[in-house]
C-alpha positions as CSV (number, residue, x, y, z in Angstrom):
1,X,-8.1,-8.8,-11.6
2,X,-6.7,-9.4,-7.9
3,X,-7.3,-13.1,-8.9
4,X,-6.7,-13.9,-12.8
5,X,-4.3,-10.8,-13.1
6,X,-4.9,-8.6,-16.7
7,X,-1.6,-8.1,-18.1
8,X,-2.5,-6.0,-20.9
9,X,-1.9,-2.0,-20.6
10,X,-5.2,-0.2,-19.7
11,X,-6.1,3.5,-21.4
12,X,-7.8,4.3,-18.5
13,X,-7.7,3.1,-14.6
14,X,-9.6,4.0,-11.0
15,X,-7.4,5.6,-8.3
16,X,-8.0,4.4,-4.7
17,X,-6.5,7.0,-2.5
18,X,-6.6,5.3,0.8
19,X,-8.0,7.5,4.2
20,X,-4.2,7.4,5.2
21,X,-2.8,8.6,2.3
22,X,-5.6,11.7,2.0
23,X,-5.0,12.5,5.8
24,X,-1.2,12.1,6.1
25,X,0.4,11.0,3.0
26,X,-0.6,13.1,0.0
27,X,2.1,13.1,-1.4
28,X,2.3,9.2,-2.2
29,X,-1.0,9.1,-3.6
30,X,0.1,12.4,-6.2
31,X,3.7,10.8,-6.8
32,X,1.5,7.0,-7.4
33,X,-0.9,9.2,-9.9
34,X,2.4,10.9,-11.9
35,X,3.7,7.2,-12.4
36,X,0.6,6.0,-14.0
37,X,0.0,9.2,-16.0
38,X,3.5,9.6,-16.8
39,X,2.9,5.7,-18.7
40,X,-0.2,7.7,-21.0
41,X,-2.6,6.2,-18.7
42,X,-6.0,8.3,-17.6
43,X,-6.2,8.3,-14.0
44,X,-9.8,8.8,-12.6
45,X,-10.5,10.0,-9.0
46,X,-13.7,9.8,-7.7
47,X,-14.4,12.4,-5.4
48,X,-16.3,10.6,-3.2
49,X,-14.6,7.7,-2.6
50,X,-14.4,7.3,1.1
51,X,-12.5,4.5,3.6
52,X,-12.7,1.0,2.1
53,X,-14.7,-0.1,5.7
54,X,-11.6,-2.3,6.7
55,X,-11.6,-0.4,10.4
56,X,-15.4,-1.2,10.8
57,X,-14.8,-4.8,9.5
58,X,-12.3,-5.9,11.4
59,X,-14.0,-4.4,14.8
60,X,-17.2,-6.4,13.9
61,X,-19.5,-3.8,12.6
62,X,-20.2,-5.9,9.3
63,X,-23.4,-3.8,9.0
64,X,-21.2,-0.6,8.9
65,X,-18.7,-2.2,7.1
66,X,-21.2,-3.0,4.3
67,X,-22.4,0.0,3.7
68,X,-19.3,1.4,3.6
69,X,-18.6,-1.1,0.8
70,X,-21.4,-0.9,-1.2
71,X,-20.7,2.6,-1.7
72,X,-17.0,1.7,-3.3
73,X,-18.5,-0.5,-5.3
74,X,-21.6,2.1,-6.8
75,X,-18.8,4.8,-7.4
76,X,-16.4,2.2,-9.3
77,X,-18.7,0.9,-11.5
78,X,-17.2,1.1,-14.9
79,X,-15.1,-1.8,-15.9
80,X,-11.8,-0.1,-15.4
81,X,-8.6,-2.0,-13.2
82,X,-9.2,-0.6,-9.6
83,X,-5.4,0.7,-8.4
84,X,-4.7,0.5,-4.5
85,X,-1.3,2.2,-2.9
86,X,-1.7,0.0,-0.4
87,X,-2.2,-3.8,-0.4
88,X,-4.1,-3.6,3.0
89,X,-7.1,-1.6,1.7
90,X,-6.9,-4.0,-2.1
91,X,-6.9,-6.5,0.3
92,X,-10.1,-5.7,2.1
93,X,-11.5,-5.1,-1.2
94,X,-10.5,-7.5,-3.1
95,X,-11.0,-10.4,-0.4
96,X,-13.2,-9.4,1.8
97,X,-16.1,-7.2,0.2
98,X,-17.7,-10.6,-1.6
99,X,-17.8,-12.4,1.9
100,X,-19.9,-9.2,3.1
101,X,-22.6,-9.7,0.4
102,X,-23.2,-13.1,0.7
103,X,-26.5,-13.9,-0.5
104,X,-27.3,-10.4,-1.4
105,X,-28.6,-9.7,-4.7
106,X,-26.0,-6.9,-5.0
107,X,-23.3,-10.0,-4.9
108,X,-22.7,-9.6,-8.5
109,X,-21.9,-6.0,-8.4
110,X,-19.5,-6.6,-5.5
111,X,-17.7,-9.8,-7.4
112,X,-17.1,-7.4,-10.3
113,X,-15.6,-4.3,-8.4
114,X,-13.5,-6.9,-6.0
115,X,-12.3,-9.1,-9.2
116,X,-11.0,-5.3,-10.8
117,X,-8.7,-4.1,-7.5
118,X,-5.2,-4.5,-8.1
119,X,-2.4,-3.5,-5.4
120,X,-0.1,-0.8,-7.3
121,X,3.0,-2.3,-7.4
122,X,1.7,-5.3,-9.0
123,X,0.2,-3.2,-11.7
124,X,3.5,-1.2,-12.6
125,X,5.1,-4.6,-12.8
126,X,2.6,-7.0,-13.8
127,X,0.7,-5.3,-15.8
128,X,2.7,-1.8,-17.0
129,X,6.5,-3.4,-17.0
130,X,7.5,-0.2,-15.6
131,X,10.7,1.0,-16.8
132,X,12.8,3.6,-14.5
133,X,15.8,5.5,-15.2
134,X,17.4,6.8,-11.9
135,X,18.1,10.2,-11.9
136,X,19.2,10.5,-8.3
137,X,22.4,10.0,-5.9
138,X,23.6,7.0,-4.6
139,X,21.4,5.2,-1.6
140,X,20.7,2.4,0.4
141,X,17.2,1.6,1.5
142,X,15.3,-1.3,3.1
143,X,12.0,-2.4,2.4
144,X,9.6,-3.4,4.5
145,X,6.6,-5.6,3.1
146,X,3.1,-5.4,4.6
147,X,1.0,-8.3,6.3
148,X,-1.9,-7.9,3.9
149,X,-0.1,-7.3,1.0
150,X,2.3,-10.4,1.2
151,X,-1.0,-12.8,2.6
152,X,-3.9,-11.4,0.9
153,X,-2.8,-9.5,-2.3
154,X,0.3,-11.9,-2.9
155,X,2.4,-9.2,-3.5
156,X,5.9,-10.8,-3.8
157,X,8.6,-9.6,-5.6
158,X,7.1,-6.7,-7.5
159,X,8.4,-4.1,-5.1
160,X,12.3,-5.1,-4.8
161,X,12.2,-5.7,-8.7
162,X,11.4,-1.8,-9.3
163,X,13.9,-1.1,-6.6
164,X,16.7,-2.9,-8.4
165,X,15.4,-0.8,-11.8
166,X,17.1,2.1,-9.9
167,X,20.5,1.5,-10.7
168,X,21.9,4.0,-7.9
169,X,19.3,2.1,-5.0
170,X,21.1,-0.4,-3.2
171,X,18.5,-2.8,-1.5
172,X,19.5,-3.7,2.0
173,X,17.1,-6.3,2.8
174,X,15.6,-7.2,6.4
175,X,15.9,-10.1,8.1
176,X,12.9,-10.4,9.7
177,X,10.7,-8.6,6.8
178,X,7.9,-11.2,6.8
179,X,7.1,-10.0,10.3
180,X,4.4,-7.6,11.4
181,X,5.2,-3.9,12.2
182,X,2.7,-4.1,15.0
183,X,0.4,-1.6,13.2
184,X,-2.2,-3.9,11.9
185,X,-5.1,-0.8,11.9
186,X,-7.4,-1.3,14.8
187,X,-5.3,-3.7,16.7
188,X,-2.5,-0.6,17.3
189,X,-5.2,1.1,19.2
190,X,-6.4,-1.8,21.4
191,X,-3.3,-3.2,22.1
192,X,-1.3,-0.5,22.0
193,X,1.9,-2.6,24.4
194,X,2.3,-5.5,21.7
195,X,2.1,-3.1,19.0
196,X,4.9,-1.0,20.8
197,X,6.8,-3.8,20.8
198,X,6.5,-5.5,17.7
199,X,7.3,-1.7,16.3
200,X,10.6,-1.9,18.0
201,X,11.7,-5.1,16.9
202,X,10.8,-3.8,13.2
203,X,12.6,-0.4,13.9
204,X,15.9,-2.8,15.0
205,X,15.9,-5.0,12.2
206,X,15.8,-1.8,9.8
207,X,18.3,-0.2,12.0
208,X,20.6,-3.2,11.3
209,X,20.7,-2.4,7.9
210,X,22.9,0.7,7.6
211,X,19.5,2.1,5.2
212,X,18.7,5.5,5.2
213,X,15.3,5.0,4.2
214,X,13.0,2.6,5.0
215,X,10.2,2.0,2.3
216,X,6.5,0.5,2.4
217,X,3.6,0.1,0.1
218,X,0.9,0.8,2.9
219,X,1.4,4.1,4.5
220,X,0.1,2.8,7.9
221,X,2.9,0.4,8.0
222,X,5.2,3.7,7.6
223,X,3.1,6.2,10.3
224,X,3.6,3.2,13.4
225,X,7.2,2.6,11.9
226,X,8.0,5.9,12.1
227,X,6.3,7.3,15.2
228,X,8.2,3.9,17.0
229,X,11.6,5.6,15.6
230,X,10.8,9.3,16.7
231,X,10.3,7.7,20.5
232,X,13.8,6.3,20.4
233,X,15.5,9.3,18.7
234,X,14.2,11.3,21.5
235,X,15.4,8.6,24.3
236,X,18.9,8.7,22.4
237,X,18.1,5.6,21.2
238,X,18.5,5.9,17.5
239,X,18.2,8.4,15.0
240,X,14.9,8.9,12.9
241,X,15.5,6.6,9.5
242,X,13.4,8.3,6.5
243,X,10.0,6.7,5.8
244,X,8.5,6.5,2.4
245,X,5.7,5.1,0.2
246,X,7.1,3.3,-2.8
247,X,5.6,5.4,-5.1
248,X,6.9,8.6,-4.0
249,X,10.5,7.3,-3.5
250,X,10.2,5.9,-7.6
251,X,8.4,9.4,-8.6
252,X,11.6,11.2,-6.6
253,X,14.5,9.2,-8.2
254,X,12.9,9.5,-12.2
255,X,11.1,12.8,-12.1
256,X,13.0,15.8,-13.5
């Protein structure tokens, strides 16, 4: 689906929750599971779904990473669209699990779960057409667009276009959006000074904006974001901008 994207509405759908999301951000995984329900679709959870192996991966424990994997991939196994909140975990999933299993004989299984993953905002646009009523005050927000979901996923547009379905969002843009946040998983931990620094540059740009939220699709993105903004705020160097998932800021302005 991640390649030769379905566009006809699905009865029923997977929900992968993301490790961030279960350990920090609950409440954009609940908010991303209203949307879909609220649009008559079943939302299944597997219980024990588990990290998508992207921290493993990208540390070179392919061995790890696979296993990790192949466990997804047994748990989805019905041939229902896959729905990520985040396009850096559909990315690993969608892009990376088949290079995993080459010549494996469990290749075939992987193809099928990686060609059903879908990054969420592509679905609600792509695939749902999601329409919004705005039910909430006057705001302005930036956006800030992750690495893997612009470069992997090929998210574009889909975000900003159910931003401007709010029709009491305004949509500051930033000027450097295409650039990293400095979060990029593993790499925050082992090089924690360029991160720091790339974070800042990010927190600057949304600064410039006049926003008072900053929003995301991957909930990493948001934690370095925001933890870079609390370290200014308490050098007088700023004040803390709100940080959101997509989901939950969509799920806040039409619920109710």
């Amino acid at each position: 689906m991640s390649g030769s994207m379905a566009t006809t509405k699905p009865s029923t759908v997977y929900f992968f929750g993301t490790c961030i999301i279960d350990l920090v951000y609950p409440q954009a995984g609940l908010s991303a599971v209203n949307l879909l329900e609220r649009e008559g679709i079943r939302v299944v959870f597997p219980q024990g779904q588990s990290c998508c192996g992207q921290p493993a991966y990208n540390c070179g424990y392919p061995d790890e990473a696979r296993a990790v994997a192949r466990h997804q991939v047994e748990l989805f196994h019905q041939p229902w669209p896959v729905v990520v909140p985040s396009g850096s975990c559909a990315g690993m999933m969608a892009k990376h699990y088949p290079s995993l299993f080459k010549g494996d004989p469990f290749l075939p299984r992987v193809e099928n779960f990686s060609s059903r993953v879908i990054e969420l905002t592509q679905f609600l646009v792509n695939v749902l057409d999601l329409k919004l009523e705005d039910k909430g005050e006057p705001v302005k927000v930036t956006w800030h667009s992750s690495c893997h979901s612009m470069r992997e996923m090929g998210v574009g547009d889909e975000p900003k276009e159910l931003l401007r379905r709010l029709s009491n969002v305004e949509l500051q843009e930033l000027k450097r959006e295409r650039e990293c946040c400095g979060f990029g998983g593993t790499f925050s931990v082992r090089h924690p000074e360029i991160s720091a620094a790339m974070a800042e540059d990010k927190v600057a740009d949304i600064r410039a904006t006049g926003a008072k939220t900053v929003l995301s699709g991957d909930c990493g993105c948001l934690m370095n974001i925001g933890t870079r903004m609390e370290a200014d705020a308490k050098e007088a160097r700023g004040e803390v901008i709100d940080g959101k998932h997509i989901a939950e800021f969509l799920w806040e302005r039409t619920n109710g």
